[in-house]
MARKEFI-399813 format. One record per atom (N, C-alpha, C): residue in one letter; z, x negated, y. Coordinates in steps of 0.001 Angstrom, whole numbers, plus 500000, padded with zeros to 6 digits. Atoms other than C-alpha are relative to their C-alpha. Layout:
aZXY;...
//
This chain:
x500000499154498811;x500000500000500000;x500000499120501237;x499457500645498807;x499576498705503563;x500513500833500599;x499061499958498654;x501871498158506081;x499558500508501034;x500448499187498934;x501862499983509183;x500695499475501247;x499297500773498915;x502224497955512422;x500308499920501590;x499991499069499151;x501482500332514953;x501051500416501093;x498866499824499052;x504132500567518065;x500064501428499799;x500138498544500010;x505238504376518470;x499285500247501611;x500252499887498923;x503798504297521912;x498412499445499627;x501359500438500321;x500108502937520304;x499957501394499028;x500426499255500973;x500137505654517926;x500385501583500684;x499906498753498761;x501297508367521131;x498323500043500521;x500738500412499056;x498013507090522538;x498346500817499558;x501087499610501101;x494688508912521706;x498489499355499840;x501270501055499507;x492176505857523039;x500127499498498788;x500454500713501243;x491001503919519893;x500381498584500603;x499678501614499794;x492413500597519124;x499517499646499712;x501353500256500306;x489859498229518680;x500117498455500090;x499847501062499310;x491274494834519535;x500120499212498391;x500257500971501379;x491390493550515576;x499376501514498695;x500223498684501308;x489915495855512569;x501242500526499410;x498437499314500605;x493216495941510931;x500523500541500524;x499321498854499334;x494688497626513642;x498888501325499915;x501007498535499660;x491642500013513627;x500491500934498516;x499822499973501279;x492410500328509802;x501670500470499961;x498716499941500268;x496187500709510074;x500311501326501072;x500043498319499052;x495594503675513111;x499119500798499223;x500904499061500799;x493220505217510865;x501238500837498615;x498906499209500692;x495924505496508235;x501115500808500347;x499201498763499628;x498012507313509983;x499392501020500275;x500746499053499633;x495856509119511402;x499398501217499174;x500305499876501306;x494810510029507715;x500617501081499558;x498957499328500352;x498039511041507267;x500268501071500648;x500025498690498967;x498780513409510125;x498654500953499405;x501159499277499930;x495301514877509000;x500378500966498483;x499815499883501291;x496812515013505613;x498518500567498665;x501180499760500600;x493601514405504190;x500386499804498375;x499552500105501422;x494732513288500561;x500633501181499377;x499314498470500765;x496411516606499772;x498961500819499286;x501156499042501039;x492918518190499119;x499303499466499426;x500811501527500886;x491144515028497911;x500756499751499217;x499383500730501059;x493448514156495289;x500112501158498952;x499892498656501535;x493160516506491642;x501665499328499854;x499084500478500419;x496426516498489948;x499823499188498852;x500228501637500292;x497148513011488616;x498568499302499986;x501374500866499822;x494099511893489806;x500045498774501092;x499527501098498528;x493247508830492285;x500069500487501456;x500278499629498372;x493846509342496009;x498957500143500284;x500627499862499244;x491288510574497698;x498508500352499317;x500975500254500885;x488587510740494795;x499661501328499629;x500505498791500027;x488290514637495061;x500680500630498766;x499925499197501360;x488366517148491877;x501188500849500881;x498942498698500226;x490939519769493255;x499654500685500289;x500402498534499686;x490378523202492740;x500614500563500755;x499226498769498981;x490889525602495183;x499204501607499650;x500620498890500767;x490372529015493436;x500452501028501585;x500119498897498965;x489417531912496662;x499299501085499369;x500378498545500317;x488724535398496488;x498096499933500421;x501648499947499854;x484878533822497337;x499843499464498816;x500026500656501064;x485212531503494325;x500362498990499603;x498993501593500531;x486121528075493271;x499273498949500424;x500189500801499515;x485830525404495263;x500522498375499357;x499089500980500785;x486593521569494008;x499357498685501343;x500244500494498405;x486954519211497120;x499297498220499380;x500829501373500003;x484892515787497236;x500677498891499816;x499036501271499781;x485629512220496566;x499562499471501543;x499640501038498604;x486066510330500164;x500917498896499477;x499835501578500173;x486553507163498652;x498329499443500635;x501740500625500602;x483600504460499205;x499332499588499097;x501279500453501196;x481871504738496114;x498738500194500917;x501419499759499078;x478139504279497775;x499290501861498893;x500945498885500499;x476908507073494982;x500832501300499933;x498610498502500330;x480149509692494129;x500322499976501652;x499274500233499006;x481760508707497632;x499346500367501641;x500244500473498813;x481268508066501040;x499436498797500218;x500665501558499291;x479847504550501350;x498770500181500420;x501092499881499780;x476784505552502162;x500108500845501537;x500133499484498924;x477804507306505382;x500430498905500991;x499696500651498884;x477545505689508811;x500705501086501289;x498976498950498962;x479347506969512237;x499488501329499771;x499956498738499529;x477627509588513159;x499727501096498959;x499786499348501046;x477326510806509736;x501173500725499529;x498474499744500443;x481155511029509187;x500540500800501429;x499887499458498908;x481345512000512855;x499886501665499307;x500650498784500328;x478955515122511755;x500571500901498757;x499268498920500468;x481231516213509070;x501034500565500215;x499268499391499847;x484101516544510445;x499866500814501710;x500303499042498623;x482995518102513921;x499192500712499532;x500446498927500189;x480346520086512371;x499725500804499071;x500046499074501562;x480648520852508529;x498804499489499400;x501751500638500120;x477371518882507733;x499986498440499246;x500185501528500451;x476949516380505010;x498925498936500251;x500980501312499969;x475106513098504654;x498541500707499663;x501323499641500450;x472292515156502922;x499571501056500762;x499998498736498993;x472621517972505668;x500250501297499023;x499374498229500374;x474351520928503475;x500943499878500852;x499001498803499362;x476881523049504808;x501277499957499352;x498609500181500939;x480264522226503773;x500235501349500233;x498722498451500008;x482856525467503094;x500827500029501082;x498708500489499007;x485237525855505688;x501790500234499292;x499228500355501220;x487734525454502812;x500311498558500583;x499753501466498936;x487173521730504731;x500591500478501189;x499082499743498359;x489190522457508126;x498991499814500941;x500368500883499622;x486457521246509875;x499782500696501685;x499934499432498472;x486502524003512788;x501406499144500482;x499156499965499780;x489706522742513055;x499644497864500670;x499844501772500406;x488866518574512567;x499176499929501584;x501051500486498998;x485883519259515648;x500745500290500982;x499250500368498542;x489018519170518188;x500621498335500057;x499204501146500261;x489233515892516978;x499352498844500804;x501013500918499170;x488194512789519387;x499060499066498743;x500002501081500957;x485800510709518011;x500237498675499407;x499011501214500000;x487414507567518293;x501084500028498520;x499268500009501487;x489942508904515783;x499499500590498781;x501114499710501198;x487482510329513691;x499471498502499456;x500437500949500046;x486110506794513481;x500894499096499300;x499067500857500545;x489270505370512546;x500965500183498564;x499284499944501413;x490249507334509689;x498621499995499233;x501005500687501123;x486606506412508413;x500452498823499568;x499681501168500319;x487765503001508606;x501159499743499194;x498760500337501351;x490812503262506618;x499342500720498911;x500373499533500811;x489218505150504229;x498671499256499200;x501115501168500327;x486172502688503923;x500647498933499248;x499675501664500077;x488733500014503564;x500643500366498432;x499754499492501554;x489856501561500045;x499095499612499291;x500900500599501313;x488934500583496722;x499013501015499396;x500749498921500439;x486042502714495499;x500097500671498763;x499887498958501273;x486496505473492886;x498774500976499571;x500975499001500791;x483573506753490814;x500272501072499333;x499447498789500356;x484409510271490624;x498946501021500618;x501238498782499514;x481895513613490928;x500910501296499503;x499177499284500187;x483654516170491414;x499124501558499262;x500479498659501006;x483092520040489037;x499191500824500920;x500848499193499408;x480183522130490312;x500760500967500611;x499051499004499695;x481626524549492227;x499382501495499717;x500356498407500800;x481590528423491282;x499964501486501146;x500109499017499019;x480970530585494244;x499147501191500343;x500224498966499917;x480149534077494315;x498688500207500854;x501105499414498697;x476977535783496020;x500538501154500526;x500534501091499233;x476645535876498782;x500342498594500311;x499496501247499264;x478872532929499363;x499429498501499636;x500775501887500407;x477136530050497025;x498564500269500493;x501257500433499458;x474199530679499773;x500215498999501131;x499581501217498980;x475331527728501961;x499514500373501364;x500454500150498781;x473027528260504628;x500244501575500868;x499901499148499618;x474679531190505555;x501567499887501314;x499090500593499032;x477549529009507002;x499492499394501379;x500368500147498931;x475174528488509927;x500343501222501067;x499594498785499703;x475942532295510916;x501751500235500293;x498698500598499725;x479580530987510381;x500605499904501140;x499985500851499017;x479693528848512690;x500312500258501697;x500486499419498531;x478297530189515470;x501383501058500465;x499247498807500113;x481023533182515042;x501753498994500273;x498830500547500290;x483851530689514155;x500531498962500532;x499930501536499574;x483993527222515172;x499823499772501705;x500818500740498319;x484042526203518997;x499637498986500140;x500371501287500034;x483075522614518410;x499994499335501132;x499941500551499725;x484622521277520790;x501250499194500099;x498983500618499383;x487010518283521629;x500948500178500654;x499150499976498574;x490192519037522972;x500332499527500749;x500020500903499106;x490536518277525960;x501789500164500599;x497937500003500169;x494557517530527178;x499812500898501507;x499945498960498819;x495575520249529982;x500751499213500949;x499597500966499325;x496487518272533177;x501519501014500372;x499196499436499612;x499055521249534031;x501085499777498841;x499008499391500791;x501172520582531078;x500340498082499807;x499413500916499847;x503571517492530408;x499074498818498668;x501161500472500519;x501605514530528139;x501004500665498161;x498993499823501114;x504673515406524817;x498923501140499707;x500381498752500708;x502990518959524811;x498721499697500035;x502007500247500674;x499043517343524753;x499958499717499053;x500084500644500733;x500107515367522445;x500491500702498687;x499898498868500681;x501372518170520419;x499411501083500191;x500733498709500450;x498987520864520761;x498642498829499301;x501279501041500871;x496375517367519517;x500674500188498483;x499395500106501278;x498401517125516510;x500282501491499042;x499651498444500793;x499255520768515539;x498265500653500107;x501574499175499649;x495461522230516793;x498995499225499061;x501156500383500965;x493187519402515447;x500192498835499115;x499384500665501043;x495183516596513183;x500453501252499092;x499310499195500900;x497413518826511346;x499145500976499793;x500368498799500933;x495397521706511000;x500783501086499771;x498887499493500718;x498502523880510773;x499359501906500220;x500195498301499682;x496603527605512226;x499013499751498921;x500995499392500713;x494336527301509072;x501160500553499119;x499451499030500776;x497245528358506628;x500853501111501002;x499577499094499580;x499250530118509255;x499390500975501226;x500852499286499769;x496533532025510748;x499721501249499438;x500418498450501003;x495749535705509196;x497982499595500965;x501939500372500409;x491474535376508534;x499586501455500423;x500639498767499666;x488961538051509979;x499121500241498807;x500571499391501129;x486751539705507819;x498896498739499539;x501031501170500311;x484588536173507992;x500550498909499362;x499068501437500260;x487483534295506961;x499989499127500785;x499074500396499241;x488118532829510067;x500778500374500895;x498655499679500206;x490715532637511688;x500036500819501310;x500149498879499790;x491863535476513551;x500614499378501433;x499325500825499145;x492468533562517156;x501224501237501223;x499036498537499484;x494409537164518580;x501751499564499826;x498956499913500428;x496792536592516117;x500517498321499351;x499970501298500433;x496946532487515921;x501890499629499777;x498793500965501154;x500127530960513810;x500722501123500094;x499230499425500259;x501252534160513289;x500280500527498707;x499851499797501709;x501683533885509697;x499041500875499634;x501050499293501158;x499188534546506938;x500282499458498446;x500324499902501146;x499043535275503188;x498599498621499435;x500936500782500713;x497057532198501064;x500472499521498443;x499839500357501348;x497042531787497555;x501622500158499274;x498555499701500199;x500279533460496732;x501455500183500526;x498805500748498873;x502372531960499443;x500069500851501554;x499677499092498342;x503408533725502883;x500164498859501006;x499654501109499041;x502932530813505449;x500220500715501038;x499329499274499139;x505386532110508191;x499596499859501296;x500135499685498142;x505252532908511915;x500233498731500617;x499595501272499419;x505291529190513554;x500033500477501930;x499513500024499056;x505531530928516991;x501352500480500668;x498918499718499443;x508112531499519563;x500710501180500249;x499187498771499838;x509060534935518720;x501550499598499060;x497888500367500372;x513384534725517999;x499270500746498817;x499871499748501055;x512942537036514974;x499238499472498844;x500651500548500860;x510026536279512954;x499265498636500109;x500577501766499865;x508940532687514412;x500921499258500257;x499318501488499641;x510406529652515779;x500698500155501193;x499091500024499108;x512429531062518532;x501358500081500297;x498606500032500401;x515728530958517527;x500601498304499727;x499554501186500433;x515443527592516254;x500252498592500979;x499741501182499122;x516839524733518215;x499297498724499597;x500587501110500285;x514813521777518683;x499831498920498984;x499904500862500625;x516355519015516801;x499998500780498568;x500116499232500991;x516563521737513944;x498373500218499161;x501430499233499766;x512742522380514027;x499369498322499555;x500365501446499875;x512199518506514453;x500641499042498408;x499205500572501690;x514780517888510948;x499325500455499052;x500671498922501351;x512769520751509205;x498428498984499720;x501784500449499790;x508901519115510196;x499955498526498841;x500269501591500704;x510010515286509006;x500734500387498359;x499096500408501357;x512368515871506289;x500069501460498975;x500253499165500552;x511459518959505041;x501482501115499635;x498578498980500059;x515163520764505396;x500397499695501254;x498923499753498656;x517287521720508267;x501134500650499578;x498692499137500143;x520748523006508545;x499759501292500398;x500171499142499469;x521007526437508482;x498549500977500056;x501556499500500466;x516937527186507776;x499715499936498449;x500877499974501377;x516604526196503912;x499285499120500184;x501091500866500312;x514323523848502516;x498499500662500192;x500889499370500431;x510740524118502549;x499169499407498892;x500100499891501155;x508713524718499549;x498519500245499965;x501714500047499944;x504850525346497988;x499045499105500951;x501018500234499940;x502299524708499928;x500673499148501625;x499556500931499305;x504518523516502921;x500986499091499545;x499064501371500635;x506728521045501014;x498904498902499889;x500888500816500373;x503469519483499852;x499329499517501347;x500734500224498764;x502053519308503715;x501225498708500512;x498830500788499530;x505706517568504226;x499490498660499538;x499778501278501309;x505366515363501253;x498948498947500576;x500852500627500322;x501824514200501884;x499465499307501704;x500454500709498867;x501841513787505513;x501309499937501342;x499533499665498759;x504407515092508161;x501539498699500273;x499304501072500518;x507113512554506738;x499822498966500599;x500539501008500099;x505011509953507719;x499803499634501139;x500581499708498853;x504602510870511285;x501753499450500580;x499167500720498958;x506630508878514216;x501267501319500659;x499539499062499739;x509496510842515497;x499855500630501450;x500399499243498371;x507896510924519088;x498616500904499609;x500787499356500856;x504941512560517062;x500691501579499773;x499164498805500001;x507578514854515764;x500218500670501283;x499548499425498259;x508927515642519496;x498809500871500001;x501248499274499060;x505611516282520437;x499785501481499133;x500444498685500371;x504821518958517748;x500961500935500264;x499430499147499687;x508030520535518396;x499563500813501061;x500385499479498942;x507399521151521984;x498941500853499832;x501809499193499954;x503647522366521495;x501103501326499096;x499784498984500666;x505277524633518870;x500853501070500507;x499585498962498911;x507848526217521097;x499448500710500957;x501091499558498609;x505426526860523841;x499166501466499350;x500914499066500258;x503261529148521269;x500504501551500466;x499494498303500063;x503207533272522261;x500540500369499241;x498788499202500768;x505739535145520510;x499059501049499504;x500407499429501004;x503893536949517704;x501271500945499262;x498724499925501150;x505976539371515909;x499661500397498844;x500403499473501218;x504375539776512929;x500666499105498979;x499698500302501191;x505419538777509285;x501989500269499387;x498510499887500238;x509396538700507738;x500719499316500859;x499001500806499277;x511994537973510154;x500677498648499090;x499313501359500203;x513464534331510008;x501170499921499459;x498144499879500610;x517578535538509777;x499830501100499883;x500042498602500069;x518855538421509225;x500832500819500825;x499790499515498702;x519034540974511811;x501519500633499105;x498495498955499892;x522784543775512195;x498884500972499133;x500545498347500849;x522013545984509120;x501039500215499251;x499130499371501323;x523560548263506398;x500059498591498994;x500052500816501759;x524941545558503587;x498632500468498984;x500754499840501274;x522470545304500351;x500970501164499457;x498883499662501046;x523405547591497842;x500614498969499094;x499472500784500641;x525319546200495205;x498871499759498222;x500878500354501096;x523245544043492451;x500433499518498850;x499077500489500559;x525839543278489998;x499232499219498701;x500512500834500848;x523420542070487399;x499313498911500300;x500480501030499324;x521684539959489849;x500936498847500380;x498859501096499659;x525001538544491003;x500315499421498486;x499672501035501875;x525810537507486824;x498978499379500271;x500790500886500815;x522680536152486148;x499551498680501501;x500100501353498719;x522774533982489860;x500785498858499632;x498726501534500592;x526387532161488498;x499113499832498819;x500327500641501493;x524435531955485127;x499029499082500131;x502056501169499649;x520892530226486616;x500189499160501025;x499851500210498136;x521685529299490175;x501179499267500390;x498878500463499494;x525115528732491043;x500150498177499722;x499966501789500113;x525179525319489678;x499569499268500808;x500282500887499185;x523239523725491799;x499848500554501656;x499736499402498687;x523040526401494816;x500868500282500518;x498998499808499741;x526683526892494920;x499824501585500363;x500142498135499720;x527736530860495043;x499816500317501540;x500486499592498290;x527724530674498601;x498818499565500814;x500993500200499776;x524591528963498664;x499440498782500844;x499857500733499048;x525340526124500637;x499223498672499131;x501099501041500545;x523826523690498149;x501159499158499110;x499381501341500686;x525390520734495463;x499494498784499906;x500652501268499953;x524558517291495938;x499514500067501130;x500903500365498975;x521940517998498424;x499417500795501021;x500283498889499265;x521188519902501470;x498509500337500141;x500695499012500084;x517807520782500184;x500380500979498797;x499590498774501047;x519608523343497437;x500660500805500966;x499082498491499066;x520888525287500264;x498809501108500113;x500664499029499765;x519800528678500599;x500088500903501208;x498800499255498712;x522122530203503735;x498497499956500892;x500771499758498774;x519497530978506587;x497880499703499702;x500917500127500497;x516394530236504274;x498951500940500539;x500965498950499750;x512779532006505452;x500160501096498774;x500279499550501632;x511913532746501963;x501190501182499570;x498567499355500690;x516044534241501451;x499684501540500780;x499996498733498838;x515157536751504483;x499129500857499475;x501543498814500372;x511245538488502972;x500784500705499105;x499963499710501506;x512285541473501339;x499086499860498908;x501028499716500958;x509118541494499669;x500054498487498829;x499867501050501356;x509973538224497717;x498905499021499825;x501899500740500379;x506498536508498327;x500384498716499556;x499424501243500549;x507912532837498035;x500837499528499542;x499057500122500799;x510609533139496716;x500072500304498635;x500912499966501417;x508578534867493545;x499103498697499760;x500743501033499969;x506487531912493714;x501050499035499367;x499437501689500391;x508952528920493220;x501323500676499007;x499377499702501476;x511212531326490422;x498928499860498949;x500953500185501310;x507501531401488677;x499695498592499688;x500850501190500153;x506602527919489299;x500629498620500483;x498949500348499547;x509153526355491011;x499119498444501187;x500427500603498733;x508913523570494051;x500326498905499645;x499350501244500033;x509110519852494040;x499340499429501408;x500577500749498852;x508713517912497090;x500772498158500307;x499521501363499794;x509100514072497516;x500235499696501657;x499503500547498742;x511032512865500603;x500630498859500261;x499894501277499569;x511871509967502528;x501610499700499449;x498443500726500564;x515530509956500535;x499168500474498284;x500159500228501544;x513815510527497267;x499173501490499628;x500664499119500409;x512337513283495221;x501209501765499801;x499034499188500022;x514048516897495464;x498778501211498678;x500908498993501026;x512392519553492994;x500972501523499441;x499562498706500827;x513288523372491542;x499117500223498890;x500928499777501137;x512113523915488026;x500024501110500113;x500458498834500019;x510284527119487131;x501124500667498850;x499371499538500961;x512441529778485338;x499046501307499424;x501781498733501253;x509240531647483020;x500934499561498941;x499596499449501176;x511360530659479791;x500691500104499589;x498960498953500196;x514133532144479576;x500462501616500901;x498827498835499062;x514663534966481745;x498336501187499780;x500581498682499395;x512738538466481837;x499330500324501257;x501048499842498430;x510210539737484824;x501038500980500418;x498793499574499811;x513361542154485030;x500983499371500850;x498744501028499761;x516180539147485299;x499258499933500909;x500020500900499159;x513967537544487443;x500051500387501391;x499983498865499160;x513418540518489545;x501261500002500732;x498472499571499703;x517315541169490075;x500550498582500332;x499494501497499435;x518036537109490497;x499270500163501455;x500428500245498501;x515538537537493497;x500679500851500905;x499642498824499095;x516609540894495229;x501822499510499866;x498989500842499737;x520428539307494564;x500029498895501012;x499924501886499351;x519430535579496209;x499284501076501723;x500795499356499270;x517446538146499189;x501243500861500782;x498861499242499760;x520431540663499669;x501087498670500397;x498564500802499576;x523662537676499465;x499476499287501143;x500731501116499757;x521386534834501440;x499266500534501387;x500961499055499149;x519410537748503565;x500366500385500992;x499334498588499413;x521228540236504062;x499366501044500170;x501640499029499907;x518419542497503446;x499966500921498719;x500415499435501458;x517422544942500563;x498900499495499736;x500981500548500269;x515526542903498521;x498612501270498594;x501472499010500808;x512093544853497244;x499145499089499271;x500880500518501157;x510806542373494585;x499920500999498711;x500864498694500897;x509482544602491574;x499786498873498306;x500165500376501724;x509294542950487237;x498316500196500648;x501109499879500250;x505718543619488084;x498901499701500805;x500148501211498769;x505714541038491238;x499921498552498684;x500285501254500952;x506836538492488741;x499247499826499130;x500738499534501071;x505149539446486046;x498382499443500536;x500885500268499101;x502184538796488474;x499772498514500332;x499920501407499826;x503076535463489607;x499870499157498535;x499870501172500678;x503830533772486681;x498564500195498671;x501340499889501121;x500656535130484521;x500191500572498818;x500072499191501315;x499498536970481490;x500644498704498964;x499875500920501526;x499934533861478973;x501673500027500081;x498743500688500309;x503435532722480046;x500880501621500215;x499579498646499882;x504888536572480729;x500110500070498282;x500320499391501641;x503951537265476781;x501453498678499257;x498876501479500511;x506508533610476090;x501436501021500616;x499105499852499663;x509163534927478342;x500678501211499691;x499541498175500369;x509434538899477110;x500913499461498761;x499502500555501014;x512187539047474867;x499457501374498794;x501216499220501068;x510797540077471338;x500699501251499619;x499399498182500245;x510759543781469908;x501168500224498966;x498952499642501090;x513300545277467981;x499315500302498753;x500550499977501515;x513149545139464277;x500741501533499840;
//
């Protein structure tokens, strides 16, 4: 792995360093990182960056590219304005039409300077001969050239430019949250074109199972309640006091990039993120003055029987303050969306003190149990009536492993 030698005040900066390659090469990797390009380039246990991961959509199945420099599987064969042209306009080396499954409305607020520089770290990698699985996309959608119609509708292609009325912390965080991070493609709700719905921008949307929450400044269901350094503990380290860990599809955004990011980086996205309009859409954050849960008494047994051990009955956590549950998003949805998710499949996320993980509970427990463990952990944790359903889980965790976990018929 290289080293990273980058001042935090060179890596605040959004001019291209240029004064030795290795620095161009060592701003590119971060840059990389913030982009968290390896999350969709990498199959599971596969090499960095060498493509193969499926991404199964309600258009069809997508399997993302290698961006290594192999000259024939890879990238080596692209020059600037080639690599420029895919990520500002969706447009390979051979001129197809990438998916916007690639971010790339999102990548063309990106300067090109730093476009340039996470070619160069990515060039400077060892090449991996890898071709990634045909992909399987539905008609109309496997007509590519229909993403020209896209486009036009979706994408503004342009560069952001920094707003002179606003302090440089919040340019430097709406650069990082708008066109590094990428963060309004999962928490965005999609128009009927599948993109993204700019009305209702980071006000939480539904993707692949998961409920990515309200990231604006409304107190109940976004980020307005949350105090800075709280917001700023959650982004790097993937837990805060008082919020819960996070999990799926944002544990893995933690894991693979946000970690990695300077803590004046951090600052900055905070700020930008406070600033957003107050949206009130999706499950409130805490839980508001209501009627108590009813009482779940089989949910409360089978919590000390599964749970308590390592969540403590009051939820506060054992060992480690990512097993806390007290003020959790996920604890608040009645509807159970992610919190069905990581009982079917459970969460692991690697962090800068080590690896934290929840195993899946599919074999032993009932779509029933698991039912009544959630609307229990939703109600104590909530304070809410939790409305998960045997036929939520049952859902999540799939036909094959559902048929393992039923317990067998009576003789």
């Amino acid at each position: 792995m290289r080293r990273f030698f980058l001042t935090a005040a060179a890596m605040l900066a959004l001019a291209p360093i240029t004064a030795r390659a290795d620095d161009l090469v060592a701003k590119g990797q971060y840059l990389a990182k913030a982009a968290d390009c390896v999350a969709c380039h990498t199959a599971p246990g596969g090499q960095p960056f060498a493509g193969g991961r499926k991404f199964e959509l309600p258009m069809g199945v997508l399997y993302s590219p290698n961006i290594t420099p192999d000259p024939k599987t890879g990238i080596g064969g692209y020059d600037d304005d080639d690599w420029v042209r895919v990520l500002h306009d969706g447009v390979a080396r051979d001129g197809t039409h990438l998916y916007p499954a690639m971010p790339y409305a999102a990548y063309a607020k990106m300067t090109r300077d730093d476009a340039l520089a996470i070619k160069a770290y990515l060039m400077s990698l060892a090449p991996v001969v890898a071709t990634a699985p045909a992909n399987e996309m539905k008609f109309p959608y496997s007509q590519r050239w229909l993403m020209v119609g896209w486009n036009l509708f979706n994408k503004s292609g342009k560069v952001l430019e920094p707003d002179a009325s606003k302090p440089a912390d919040w340019n430097r965080g709406a650069y990082l949250v708008e066109a590094l991070g990428h963060c309004g493609e999962c928490h965005t709700p999609r128009n009927f074109m599948q993109g993204l719905k700019e009305s209702k921008a980071f006000a939480g949307a539904d993707l692949q199972g998961w409920h990515a929450y309200n990231l604006t400044s409304d107190e109940t269901a976004g980020l307005g309640d949350w105090p800075e350094a709280q917001l700023a503990q959650y982004l790097s380290s993937g837990h805060a006091d008082g919020h819960g860990p996070a999990s799926g599809p944002m544990a893995e955004a933690i894991e693979n990039s946000l970690r990695f990011l300077t803590p004046d980086d951090i600052h900055a996205m905070v700020v930008y993120l406070k600033s957003l309009p107050a949206q009130p859409d999706g499950p409130p954050a805490m839980a508001a003055k209501a009627a108590p849960p009813s009482p779940n008494v089989a949910g409360a047994h089978l919590f000390v029987q599964a749970c308590a051990g390592c969540h403590l009955p009051d939820g506060s956590g054992r060992q480690s303050p990512w097993a806390s549950l007290a003020g959790a998003h996920s604890t608040g949805d009645v509807s159970g969306t992610n919190l069905v998710q990581i009982l079917a499949h459970g969460s692991q996320m690697q962090t800068n003190d080590g690896q934290v993980f929840m195993h899946s509970f599919t074999g032993g427990f009932t779509d029933a149990e698991l039912a009544a463990i959630a609307n229990y952990t939703i109600g104590q944790f909530g304070g809410r009536e939790g409305q998960v359903t045997p036929q939520q889980i049952k859902a999540a965790r799939g036909a094959e492993d559902h048929k393992e976990t039923e317990p067998p018929p009576k003789s």
